[in-house]
C-alpha positions in Angstrom: 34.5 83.6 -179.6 31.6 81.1 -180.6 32.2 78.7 -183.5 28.9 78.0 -186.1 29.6 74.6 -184.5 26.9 72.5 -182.6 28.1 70.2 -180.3 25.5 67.7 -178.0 26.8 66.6 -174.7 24.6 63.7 -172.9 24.9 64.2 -169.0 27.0 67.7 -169.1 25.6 68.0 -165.9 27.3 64.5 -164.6 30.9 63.6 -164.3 32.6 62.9 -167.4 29.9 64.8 -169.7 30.4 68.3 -167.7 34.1 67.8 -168.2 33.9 67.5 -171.8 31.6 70.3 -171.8 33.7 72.4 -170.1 36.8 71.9 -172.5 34.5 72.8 -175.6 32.7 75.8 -174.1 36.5 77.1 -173.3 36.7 76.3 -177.1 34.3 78.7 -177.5 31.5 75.9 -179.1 28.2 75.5 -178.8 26.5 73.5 -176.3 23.2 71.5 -175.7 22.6 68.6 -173.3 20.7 65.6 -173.5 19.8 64.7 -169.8 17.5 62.5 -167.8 17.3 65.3 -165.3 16.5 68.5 -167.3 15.0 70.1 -163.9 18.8 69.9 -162.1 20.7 72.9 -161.4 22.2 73.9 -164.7 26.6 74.7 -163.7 26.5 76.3 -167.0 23.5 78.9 -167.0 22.9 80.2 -170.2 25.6 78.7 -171.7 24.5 75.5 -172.2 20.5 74.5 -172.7 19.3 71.2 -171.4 16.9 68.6 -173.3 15.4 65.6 -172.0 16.6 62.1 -173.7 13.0 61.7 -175.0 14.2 58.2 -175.7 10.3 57.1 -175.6 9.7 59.9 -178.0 12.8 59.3 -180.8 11.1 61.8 -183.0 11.8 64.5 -181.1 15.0 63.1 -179.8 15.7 63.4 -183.5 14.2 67.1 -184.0 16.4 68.0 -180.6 19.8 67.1 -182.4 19.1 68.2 -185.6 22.0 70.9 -186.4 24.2 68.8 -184.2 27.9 68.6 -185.7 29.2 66.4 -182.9 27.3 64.0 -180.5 29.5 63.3 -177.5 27.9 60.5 -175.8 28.5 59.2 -172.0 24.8 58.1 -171.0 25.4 54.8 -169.3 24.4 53.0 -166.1 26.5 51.7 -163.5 24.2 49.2 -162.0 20.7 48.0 -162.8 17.8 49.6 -160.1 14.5 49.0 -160.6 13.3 49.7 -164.0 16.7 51.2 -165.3 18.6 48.0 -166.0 21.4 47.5 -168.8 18.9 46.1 -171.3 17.4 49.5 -171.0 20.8 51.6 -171.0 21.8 49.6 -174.4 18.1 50.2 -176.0 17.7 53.8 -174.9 21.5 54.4 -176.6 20.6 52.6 -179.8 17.9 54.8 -180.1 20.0 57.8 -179.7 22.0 56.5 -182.3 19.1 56.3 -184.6 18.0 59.4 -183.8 21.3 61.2 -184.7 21.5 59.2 -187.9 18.1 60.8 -188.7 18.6 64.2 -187.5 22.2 64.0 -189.8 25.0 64.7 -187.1 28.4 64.1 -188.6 30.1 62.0 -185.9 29.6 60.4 -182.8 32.2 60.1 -180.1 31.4 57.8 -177.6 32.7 56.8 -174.1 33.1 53.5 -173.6 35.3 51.3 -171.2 38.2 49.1 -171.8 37.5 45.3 -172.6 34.2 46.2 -173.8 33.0 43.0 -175.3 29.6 41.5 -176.4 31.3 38.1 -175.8 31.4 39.4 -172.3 30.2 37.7 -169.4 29.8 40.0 -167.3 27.1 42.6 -168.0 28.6 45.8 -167.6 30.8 44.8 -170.3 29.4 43.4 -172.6 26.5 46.3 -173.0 28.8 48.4 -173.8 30.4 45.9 -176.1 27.4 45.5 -178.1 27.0 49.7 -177.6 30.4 49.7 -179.7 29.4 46.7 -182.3 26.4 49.0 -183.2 28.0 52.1 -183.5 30.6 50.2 -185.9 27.8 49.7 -188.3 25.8 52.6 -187.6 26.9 54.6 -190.7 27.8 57.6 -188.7 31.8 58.9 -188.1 33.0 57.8 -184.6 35.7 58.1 -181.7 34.8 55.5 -179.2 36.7 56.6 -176.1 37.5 53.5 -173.9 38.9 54.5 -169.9 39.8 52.3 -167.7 39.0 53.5 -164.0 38.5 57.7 -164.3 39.3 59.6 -161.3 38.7 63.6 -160.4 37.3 65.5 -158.2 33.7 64.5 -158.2 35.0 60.5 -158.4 33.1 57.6 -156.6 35.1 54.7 -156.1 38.9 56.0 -155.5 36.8 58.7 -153.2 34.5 55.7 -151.7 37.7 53.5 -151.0 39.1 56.8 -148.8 36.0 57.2 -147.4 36.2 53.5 -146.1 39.5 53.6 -145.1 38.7 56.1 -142.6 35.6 55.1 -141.3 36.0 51.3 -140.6 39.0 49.5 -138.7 39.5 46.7 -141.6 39.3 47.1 -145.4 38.1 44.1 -147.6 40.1 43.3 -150.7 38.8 41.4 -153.1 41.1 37.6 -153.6 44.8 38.0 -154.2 44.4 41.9 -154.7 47.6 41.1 -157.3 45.2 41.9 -160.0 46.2 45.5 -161.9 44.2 48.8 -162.8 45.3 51.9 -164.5 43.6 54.9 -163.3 42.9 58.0 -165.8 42.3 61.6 -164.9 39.0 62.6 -165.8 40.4 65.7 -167.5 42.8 63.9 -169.9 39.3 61.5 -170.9 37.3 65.2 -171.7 41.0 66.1 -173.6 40.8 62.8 -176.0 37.1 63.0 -176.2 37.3 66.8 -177.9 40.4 66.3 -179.5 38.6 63.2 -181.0 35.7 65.0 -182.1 37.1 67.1 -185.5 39.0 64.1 -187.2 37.2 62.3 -190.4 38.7 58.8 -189.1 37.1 56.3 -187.3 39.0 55.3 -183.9 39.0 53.4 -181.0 40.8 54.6 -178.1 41.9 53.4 -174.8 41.8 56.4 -172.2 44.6 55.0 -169.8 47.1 56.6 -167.3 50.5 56.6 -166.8 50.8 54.3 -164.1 49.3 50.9 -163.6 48.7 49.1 -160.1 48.3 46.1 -158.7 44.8 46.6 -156.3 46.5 46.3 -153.3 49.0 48.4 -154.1 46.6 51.3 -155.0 44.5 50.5 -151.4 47.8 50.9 -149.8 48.9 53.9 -151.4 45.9 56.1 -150.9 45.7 54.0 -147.1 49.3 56.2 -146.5 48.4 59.2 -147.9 45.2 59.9 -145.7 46.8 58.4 -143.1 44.5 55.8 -142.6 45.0 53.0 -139.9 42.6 50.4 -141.5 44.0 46.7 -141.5 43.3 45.4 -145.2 42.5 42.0 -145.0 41.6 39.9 -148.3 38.6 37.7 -148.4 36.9 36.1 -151.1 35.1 38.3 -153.7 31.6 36.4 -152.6 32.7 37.6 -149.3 33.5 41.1 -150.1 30.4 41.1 -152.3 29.0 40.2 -148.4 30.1 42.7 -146.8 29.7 45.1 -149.4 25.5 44.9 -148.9 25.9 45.1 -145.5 27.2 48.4 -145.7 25.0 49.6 -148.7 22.1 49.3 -146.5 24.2 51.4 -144.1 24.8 54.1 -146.3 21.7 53.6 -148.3 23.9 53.1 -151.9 25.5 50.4 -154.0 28.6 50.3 -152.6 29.8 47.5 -154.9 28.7 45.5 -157.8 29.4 42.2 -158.5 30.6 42.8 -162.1 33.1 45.5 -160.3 34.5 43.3 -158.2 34.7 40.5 -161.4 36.0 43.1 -164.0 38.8 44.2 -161.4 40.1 40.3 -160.3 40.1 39.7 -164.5 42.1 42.3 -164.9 40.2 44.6 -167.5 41.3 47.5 -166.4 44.3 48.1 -167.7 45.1 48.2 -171.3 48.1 46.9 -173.2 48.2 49.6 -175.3 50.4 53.0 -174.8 48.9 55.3 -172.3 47.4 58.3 -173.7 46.7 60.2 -170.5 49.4 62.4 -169.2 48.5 62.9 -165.2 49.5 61.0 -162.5 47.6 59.1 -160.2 50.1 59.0 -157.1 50.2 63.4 -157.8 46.9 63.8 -158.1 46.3 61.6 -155.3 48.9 63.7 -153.0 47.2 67.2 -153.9 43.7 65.7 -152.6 44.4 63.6 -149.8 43.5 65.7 -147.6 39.7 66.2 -148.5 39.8 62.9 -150.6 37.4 60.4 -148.7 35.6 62.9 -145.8 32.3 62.2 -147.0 30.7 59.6 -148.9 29.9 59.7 -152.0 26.2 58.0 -153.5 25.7 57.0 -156.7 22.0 56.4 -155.7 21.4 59.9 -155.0 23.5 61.3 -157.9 22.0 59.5 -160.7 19.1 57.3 -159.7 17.6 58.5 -157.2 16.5 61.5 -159.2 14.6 59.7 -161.4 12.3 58.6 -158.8 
């Protein structure tokens, strides 16, 4: 049964966002999405109606969330291409911020990433940094959500590392490869992000799994499980970087970002703080090997290239 309650979900039709969607819709909530591609196939029909960001037109960004109980926020970029750039990403979100200040939603929960700092030097980081300084002194309730590395079903890089591991003889790590991660299921990140939403507090959350791994050690592991033959080398990261454009162009994608490659080898992500996701990687890994990896998976053609 529907609750009175509004909820807006930026980029339900994405990865993280249709998660989070789906878990309140089960709650039987209300649904809009704010999304750059209002003419994609909509999973949810009728269920859920789809509004453009308008973040040119913050006016009617404001009118569009006006009702809005919770704001669940995932917009982001992975990498700058062409015009979309992380200057942009950070201005476009501060004015959704405004725009839900003004339009007088109660509480914004926000997904962020772990290590987010504006002191930052790498650029992934610390936009999202000053993403979370802003929304500290925004006025408005929040849950900022911080995962580490998600994985799921529709993943890119745990499915993109498969899909290498099959297709070429050698796979590239990065240095030493000693450096760790802690994976997260994308359903425990919607879990936290809901269960988030209600409370009056104001939190900060790290969205971490059970199990943390060295890089080499989670190559390896989903290396056996496929049953992958590749021989992992390690190389520099300026050489990895290398070889990483050679086979963007190949597949016609990023396949790796330079801030990637230096948030892994600094170790940001893995928290020190208790995990608060409950699946494992290695189970999760052993019920999907099989498909995990058999095609490639662009983040060009899911979120970019759609723009165009």
């Amino acid at each position: 049964m529907e609750t009175g309650e509004l909820n807006a979900v930026t980029g339900a039709f994405g990865y993280t966002g249709k998660y989070i969607t789906r878990r309140l819709l089960a709650l039987g909530k209300r649904v809009i999405t704010l999304t750059g591609h209002p003419g994609r196939q909509n999973p949810f029909g009728a269920q859920v109606r789809a509004f453009p960001f308008n973040f040119e037109r913050p006016g009617e960004l404001a009118k569009t969330l006006r009702g809005v109980t919770t704001l669940f926020n995932t917009y982001w970029v992975r990498f700058p291409y062409g015009e979309t750039t992380y200057e942009r990403a950070v201005e476009n979100t501060l004015t959704l911020l405004r725009a839900a200040r003004e339009a007088g939603v109660r509480r914004i929960v926000h997904i962020s990433i772990t290590s987010a700092s504006e002191d930052s030097p790498f650029p992934y980081f610390k936009g999202k940094g000053r993403l979370e300084k802003a929304i500290h002194s925004s006025g408005l309730s929040y849950a900022i959500i911080r995962p580490t590395v998600i994985f799921g079903a529709e993943d890119i890089l745990v499915n993109n590392i498969a899909w290498l591991l099959r297709k070429f003889p050698v796979f590239a790590v990065p240095g030493t490869g000693d450096y760790r991660l802690q994976p997260v299921f994308v359903e425990d990140v919607a879990e936290l992000a809901v269960e988030a939403a209600p409370k009056e507090e104001n939190v900060v959350i790290d969205a971490v799994g059970p199990e943390v791994y060295t890089y080499n050690e989670l190559v390896r592991l989903i290396a056996r499980r496929i049953g992958s033959r590749a021989r992992i080398v390690h190389l520099p990261p300026s050489a990895v970087l290398l070889l990483g454009k050679v086979i963007s162009r190949l597949v016609k994608d990023v396949v790796i970002t330079p801030d990637e490659i230096a948030g892994l080898t600094a170790n940001l992500l893995v928290s020190k703080n208790p995990p608060t996701g409950r699946t494992l990687f290695s189970q999760w890994l052993d019920r999907h090997a099989e498909s995990l990896g058999k095609r490639y998976a662009s983040e060009l053609d899911r979120h970019y290239r759609l723009l165009e």
